[in-house]
Backbone as JSON, one array per atom type, in Angstrom:
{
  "sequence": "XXXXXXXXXXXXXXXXXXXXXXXXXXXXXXXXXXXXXXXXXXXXXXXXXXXXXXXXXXXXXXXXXXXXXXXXXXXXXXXXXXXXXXXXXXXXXXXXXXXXXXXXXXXXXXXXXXXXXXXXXXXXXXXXXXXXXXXXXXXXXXXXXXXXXXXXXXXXXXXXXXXXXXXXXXXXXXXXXXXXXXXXXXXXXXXXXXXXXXX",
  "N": [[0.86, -1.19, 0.0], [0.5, 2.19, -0.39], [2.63, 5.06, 0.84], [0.89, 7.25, 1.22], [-1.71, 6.32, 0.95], [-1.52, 5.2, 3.54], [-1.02, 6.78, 5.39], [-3.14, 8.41, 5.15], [-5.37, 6.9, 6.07], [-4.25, 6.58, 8.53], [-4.79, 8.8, 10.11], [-7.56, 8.98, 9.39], [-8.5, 6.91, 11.27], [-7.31, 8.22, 13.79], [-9.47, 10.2, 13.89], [-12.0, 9.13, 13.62], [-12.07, 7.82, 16.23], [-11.11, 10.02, 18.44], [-13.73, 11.46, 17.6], [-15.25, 9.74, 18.65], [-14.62, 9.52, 21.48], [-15.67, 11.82, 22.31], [-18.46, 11.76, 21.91], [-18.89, 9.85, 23.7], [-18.28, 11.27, 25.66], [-20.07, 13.1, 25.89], [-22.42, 11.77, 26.28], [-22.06, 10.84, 29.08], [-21.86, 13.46, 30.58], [-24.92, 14.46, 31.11], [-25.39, 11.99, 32.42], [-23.9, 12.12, 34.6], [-24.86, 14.45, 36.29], [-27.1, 13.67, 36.94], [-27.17, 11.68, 38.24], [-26.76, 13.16, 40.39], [-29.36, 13.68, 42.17], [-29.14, 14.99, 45.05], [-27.57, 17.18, 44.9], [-27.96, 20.92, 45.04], [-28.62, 24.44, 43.85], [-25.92, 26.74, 44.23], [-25.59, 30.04, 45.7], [-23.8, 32.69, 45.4], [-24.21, 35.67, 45.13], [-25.84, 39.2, 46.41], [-27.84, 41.4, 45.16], [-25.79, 42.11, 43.13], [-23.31, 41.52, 44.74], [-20.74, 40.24, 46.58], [-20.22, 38.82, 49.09], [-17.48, 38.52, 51.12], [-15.66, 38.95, 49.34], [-16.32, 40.9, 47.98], [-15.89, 44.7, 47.47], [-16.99, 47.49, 49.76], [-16.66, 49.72, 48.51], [-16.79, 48.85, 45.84], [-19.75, 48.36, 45.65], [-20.71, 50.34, 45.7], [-20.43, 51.51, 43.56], [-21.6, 49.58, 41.66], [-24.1, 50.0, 42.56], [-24.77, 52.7, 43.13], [-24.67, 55.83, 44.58], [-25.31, 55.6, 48.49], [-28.27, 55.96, 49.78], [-28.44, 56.63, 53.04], [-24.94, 56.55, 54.65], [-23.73, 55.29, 57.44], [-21.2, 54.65, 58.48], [-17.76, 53.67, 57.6], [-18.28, 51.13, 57.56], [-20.77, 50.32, 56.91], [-23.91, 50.41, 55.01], [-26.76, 52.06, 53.71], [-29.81, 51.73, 51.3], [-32.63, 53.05, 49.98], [-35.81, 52.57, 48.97], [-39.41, 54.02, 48.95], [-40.76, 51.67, 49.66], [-38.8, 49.54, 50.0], [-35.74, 48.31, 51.6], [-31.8, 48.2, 51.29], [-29.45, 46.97, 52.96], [-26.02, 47.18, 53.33], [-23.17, 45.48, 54.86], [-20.01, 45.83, 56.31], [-16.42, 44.81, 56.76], [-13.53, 45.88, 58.96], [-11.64, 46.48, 56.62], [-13.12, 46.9, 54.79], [-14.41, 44.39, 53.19], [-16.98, 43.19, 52.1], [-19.08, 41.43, 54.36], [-22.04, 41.3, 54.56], [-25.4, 41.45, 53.14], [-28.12, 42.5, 52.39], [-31.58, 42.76, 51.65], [-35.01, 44.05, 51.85], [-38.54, 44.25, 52.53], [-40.39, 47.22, 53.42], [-42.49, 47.96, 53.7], [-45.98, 47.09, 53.08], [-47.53, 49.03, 51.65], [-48.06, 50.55, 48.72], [-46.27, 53.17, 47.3], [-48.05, 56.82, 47.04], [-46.66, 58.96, 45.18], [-43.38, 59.23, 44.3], [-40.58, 59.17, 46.91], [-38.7, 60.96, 48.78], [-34.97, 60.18, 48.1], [-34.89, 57.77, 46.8], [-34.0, 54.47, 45.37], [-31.87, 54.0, 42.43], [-30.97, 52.07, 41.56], [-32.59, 49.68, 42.04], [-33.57, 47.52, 40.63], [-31.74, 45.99, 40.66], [-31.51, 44.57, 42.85], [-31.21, 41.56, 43.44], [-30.97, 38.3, 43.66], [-28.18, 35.99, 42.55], [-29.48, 34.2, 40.78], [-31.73, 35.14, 40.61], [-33.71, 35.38, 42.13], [-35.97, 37.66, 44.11], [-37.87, 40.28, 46.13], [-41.02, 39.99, 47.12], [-41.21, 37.86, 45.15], [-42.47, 34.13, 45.21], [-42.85, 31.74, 47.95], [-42.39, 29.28, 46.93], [-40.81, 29.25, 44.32], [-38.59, 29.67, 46.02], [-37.42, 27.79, 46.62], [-37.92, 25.96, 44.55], [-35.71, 27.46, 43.05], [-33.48, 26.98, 45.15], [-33.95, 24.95, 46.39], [-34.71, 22.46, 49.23], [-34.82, 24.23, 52.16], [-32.55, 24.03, 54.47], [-33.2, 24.26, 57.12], [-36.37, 25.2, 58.63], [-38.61, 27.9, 59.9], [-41.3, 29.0, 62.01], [-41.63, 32.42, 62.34], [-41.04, 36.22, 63.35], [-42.35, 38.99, 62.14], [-42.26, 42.43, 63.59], [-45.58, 43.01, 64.35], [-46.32, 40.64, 62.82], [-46.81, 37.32, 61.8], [-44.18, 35.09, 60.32], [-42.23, 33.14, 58.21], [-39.39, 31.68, 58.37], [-36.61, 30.67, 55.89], [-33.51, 28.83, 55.74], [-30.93, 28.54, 54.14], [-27.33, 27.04, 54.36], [-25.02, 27.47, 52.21], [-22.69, 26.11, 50.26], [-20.2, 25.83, 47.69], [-18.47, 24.95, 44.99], [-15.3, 25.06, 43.75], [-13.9, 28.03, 43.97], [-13.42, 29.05, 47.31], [-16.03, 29.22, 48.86], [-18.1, 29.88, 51.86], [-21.72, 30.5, 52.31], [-24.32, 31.74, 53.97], [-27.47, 31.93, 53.47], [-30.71, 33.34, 53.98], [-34.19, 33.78, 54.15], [-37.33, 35.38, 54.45], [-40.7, 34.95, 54.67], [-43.8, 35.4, 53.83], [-46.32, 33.41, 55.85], [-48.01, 30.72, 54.14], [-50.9, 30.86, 52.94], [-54.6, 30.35, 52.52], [-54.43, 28.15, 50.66], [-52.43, 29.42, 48.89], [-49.33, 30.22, 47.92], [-46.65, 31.51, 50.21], [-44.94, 34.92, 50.07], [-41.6, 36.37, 49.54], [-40.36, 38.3, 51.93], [-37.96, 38.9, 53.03], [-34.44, 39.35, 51.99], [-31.49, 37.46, 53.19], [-27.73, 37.4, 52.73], [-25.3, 36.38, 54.23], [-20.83, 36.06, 55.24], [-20.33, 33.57, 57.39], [-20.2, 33.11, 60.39], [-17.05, 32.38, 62.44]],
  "CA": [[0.0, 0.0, 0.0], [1.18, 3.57, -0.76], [3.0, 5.52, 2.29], [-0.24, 8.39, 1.22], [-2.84, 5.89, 1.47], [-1.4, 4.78, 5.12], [-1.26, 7.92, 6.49], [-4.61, 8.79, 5.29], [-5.77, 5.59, 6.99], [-4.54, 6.51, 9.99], [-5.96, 10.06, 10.31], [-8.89, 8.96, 9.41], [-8.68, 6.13, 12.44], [-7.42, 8.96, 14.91], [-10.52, 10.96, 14.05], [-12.81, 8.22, 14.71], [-11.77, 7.45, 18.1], [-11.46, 11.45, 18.49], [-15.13, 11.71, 17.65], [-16.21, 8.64, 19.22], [-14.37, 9.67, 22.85], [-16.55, 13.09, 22.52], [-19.41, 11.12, 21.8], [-18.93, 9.12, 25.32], [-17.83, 12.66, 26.47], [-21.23, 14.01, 25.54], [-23.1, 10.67, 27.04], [-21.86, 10.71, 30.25], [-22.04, 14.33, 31.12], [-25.92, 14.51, 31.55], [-25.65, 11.16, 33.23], [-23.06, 13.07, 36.05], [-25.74, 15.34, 36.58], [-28.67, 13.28, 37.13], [-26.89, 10.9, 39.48], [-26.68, 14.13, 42.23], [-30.16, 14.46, 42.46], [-29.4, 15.92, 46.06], [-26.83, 19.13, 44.47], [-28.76, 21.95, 44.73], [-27.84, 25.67, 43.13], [-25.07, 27.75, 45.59], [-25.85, 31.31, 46.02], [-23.11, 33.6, 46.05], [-24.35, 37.04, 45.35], [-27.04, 39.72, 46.06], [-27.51, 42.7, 44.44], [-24.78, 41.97, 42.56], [-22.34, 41.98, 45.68], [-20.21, 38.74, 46.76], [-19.4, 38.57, 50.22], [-16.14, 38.33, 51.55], [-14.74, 39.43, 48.22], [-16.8, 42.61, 46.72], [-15.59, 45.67, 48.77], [-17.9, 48.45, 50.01], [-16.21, 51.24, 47.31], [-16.97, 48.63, 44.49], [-20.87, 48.09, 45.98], [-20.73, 51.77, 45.51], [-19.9, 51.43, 41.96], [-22.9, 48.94, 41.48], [-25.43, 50.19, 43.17], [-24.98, 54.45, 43.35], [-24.07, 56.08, 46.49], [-26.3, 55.07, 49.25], [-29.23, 57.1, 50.8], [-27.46, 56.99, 54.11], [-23.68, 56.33, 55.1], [-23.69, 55.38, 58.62], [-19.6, 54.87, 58.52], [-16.92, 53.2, 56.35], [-18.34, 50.05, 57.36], [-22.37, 50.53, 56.7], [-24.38, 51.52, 53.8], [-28.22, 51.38, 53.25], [-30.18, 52.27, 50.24], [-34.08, 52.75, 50.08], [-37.47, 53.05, 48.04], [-40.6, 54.02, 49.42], [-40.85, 50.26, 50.0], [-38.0, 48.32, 50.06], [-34.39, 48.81, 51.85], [-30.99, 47.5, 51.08], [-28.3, 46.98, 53.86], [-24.02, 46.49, 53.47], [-22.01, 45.38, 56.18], [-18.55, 45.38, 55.59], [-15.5, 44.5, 58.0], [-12.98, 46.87, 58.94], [-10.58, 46.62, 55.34], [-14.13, 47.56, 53.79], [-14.52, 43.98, 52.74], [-18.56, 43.2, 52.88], [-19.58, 40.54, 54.98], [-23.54, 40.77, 54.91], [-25.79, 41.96, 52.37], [-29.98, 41.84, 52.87], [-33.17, 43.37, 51.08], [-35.8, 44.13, 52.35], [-39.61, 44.52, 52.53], [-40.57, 47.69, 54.65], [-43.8, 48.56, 53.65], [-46.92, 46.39, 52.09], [-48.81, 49.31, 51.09], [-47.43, 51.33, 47.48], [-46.64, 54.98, 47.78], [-49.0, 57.09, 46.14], [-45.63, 59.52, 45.01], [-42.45, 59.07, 44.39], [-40.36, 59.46, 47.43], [-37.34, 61.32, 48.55], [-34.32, 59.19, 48.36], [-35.49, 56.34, 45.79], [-32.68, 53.7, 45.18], [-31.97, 54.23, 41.01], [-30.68, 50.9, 41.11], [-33.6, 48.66, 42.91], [-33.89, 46.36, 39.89], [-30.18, 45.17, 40.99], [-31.74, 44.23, 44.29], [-31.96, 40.49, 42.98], [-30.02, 37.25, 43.89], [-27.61, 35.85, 41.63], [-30.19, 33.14, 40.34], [-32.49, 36.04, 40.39], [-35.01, 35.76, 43.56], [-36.51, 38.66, 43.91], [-38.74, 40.2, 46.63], [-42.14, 39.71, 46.47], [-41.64, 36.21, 44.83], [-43.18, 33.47, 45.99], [-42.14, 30.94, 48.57], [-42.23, 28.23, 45.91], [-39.99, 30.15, 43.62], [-37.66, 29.75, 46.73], [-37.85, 26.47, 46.87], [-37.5, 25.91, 42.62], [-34.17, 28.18, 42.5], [-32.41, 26.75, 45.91], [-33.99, 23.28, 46.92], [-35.72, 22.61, 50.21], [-34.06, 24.67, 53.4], [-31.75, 23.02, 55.6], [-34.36, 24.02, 58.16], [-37.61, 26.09, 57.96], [-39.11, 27.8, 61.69], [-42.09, 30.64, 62.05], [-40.77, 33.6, 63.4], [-42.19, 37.27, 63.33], [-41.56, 40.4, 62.0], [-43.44, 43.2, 63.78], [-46.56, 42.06, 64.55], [-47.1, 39.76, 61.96], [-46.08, 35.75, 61.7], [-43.81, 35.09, 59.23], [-41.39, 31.87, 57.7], [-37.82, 31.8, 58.09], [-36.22, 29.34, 55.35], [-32.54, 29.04, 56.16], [-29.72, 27.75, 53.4], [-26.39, 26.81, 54.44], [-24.36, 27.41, 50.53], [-21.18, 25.33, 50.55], [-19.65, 25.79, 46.65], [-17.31, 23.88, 44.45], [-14.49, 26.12, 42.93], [-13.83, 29.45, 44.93], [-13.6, 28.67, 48.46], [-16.83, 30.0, 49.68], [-19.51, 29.24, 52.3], [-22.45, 31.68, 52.59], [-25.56, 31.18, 54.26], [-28.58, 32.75, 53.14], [-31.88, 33.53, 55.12], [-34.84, 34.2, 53.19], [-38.23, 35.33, 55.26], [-41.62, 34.94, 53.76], [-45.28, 35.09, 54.75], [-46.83, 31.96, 55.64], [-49.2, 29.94, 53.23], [-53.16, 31.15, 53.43], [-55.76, 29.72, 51.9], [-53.63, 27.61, 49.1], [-51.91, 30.67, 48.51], [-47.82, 30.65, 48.67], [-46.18, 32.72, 50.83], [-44.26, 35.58, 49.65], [-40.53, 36.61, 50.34], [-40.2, 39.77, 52.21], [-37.2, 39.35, 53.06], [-33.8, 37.86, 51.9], [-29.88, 37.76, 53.46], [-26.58, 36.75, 52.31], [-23.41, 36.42, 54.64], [-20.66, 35.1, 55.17], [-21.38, 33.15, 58.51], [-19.25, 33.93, 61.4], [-16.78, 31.03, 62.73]],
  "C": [[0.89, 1.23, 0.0], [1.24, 4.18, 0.78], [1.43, 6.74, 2.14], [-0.88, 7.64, 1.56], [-3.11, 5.43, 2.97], [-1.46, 5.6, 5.9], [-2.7, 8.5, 6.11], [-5.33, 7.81, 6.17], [-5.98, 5.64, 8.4], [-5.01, 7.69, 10.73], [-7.0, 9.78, 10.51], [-9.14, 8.01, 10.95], [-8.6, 7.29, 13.22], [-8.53, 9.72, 14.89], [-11.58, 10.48, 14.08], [-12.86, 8.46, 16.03], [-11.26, 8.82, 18.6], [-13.13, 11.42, 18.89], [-15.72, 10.52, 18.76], [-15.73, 8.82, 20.83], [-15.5, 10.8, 22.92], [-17.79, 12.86, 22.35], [-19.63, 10.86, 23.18], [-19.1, 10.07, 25.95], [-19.15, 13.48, 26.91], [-22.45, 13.09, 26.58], [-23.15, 10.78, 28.58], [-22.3, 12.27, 31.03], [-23.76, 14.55, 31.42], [-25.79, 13.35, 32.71], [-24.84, 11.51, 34.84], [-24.29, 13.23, 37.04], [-26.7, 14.39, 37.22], [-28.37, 11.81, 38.25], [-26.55, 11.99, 40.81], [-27.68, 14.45, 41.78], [-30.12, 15.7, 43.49], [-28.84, 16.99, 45.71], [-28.06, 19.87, 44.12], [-27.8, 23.67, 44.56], [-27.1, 26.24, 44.77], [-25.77, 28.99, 44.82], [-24.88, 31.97, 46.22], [-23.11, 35.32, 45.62], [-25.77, 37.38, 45.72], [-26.86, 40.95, 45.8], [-26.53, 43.09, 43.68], [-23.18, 42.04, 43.1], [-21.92, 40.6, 45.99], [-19.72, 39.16, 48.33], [-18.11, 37.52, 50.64], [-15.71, 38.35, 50.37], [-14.82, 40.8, 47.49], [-16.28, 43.5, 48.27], [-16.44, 46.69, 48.41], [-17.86, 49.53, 49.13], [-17.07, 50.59, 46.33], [-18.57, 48.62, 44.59], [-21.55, 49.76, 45.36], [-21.48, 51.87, 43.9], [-21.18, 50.98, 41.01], [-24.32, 49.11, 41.27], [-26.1, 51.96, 42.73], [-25.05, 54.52, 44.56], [-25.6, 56.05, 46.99], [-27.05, 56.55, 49.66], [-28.54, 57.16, 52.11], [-26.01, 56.08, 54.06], [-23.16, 56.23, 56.31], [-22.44, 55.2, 58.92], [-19.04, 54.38, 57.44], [-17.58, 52.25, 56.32], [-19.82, 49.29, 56.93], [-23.08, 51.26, 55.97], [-25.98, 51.4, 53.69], [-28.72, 52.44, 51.86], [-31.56, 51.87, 49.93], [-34.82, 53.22, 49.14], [-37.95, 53.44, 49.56], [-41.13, 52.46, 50.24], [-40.14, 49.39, 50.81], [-36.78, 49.08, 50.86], [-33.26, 47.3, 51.65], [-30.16, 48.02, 52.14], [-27.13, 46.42, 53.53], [-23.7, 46.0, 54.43], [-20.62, 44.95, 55.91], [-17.56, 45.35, 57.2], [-14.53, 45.83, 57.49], [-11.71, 46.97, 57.72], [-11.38, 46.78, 54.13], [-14.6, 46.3, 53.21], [-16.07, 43.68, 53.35], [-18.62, 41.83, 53.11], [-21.42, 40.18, 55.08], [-24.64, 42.07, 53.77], [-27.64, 41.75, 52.64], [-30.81, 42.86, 52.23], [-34.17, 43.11, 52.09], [-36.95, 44.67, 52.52], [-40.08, 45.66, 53.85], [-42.13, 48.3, 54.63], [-44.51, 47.35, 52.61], [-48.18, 47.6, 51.23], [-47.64, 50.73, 49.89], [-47.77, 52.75, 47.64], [-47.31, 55.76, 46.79], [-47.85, 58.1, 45.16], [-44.58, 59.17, 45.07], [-41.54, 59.87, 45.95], [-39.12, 60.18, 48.0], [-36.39, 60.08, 48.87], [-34.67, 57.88, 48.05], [-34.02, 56.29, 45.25], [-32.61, 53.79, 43.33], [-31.79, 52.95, 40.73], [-31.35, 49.43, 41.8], [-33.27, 47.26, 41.94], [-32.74, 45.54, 39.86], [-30.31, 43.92, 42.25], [-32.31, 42.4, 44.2], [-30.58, 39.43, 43.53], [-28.95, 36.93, 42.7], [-28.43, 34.94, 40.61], [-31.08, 33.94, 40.28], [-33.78, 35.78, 41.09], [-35.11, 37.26, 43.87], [-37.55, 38.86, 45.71], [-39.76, 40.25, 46.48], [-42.38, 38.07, 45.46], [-42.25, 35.37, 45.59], [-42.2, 32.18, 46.67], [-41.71, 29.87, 48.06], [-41.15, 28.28, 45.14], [-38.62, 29.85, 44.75], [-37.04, 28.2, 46.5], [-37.65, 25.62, 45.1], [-35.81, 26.11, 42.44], [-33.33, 27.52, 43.36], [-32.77, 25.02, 46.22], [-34.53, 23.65, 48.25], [-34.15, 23.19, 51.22], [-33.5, 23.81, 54.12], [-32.66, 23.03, 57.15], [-35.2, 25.49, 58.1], [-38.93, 26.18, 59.78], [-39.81, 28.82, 61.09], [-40.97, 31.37, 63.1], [-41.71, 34.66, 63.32], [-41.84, 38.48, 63.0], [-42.69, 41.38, 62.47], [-44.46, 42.27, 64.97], [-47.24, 41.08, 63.55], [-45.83, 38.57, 61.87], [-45.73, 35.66, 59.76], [-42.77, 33.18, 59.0], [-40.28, 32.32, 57.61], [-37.14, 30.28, 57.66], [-35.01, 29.69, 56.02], [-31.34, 27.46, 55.15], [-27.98, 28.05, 54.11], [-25.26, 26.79, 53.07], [-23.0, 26.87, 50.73], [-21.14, 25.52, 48.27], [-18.5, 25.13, 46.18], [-16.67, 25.12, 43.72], [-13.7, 27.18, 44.07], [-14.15, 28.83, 46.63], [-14.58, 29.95, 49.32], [-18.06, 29.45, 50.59], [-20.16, 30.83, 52.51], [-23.5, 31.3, 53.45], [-26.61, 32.81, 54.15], [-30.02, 32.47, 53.69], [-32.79, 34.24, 54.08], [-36.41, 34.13, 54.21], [-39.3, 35.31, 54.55], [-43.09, 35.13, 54.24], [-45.63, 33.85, 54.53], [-47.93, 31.74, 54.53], [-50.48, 30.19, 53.99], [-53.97, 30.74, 52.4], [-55.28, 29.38, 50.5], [-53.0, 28.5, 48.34], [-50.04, 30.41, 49.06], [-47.64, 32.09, 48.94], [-45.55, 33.66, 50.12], [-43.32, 36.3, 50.39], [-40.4, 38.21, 50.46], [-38.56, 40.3, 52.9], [-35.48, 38.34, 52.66], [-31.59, 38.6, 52.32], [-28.44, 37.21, 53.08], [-25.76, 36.79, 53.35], [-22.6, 35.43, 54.67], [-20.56, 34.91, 57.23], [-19.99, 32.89, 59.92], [-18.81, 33.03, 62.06], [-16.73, 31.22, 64.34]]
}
């Protein structure tokens, strides 16, 4: 046989067994997946902020300077409605991030000191307030544990995730409050927290 026809021969073999490993390659990767039913999604931002890595300047950057500035290490930023809280450690790095539901009833006016950047005010998987407790429960998987509590005077649901991640060495735990279930009605989240969780 001709030295051309042998080396075509064997190209063509290596690109078989090329294709046919990426084949397997392709096979197996769903099947990964679907043998960890229990992995459920990590969580590591809100509002587009990462604790223990985003720093309080860059939150800045993100967000627009806060409605108040209670020091280097504390920032909040409000609607009529809603408020957002920082907490950062003393090298500015933020440790605790939270939204929050402060009113159920819609202002008839715009108010002084409206956040420009609310629609930021979202998880990284994109929970939202005002979603529903289900929705919680869809995006993260069931709570590591789930107690009434109370905000005010009114009874409320506190889910409570523990986030352990593969890659980036991060644990977070995130707290997400909700109104209880009424009359076949899911609850809705009024309130939701990121940090990282204090050894």
């Amino acid at each position: 046989m001709k030295p051309g026809w042998m080396q075509s021969l064997i190209s063509a073999s290596a690109l078989a067994a090329l294709f046919g490993t990426f084949l397997l390659g392709q096979d197996r990767g769903p099947l990964t997946r679907l043998a960890l039913p229990s992995a459920r999604n990590t969580e590591w931002k809100l509002a587009g902020v990462l604790p223990r890595h985003t720093t309080l300047q860059r939150a800045k950057a993100i967000l627009g300077e806060p409605f108040t500035h209670e020091s280097d290490y504390r920032a909040t930023w409000t609607t009529c409605e809603k408020k957002l809280e920082i907490r950062a450690d003393h090298e500015g790095i933020i440790k605790a991030v939270r939204v929050t539901r402060t009113s159920d009833t819609p202002p008839a006016i715009d108010c002084f000191g409206s956040a420009s950047g609310e629609s930021k005010w979202v998880t990284g998987l994109g929970l939202a307030l005002d979603d529903s407790t289900e929705r919680v429960t869809q995006l993260y998987g069931q709570p590591d544990s789930q107690r009434p509590s109370t905000k005010g005077l009114h009874q409320i649901e506190l889910l409570y995730y523990a986030l352990n991640s593969q890659g980036p060495k991060l644990t977070q735990v995130m707290t997400v409050r909700c109104t209880p279930e009424k009359d076949g009605r899911p609850g809705r989240v009024l309130e939701i927290r990121l940090t990282v969780p204090t050894l």
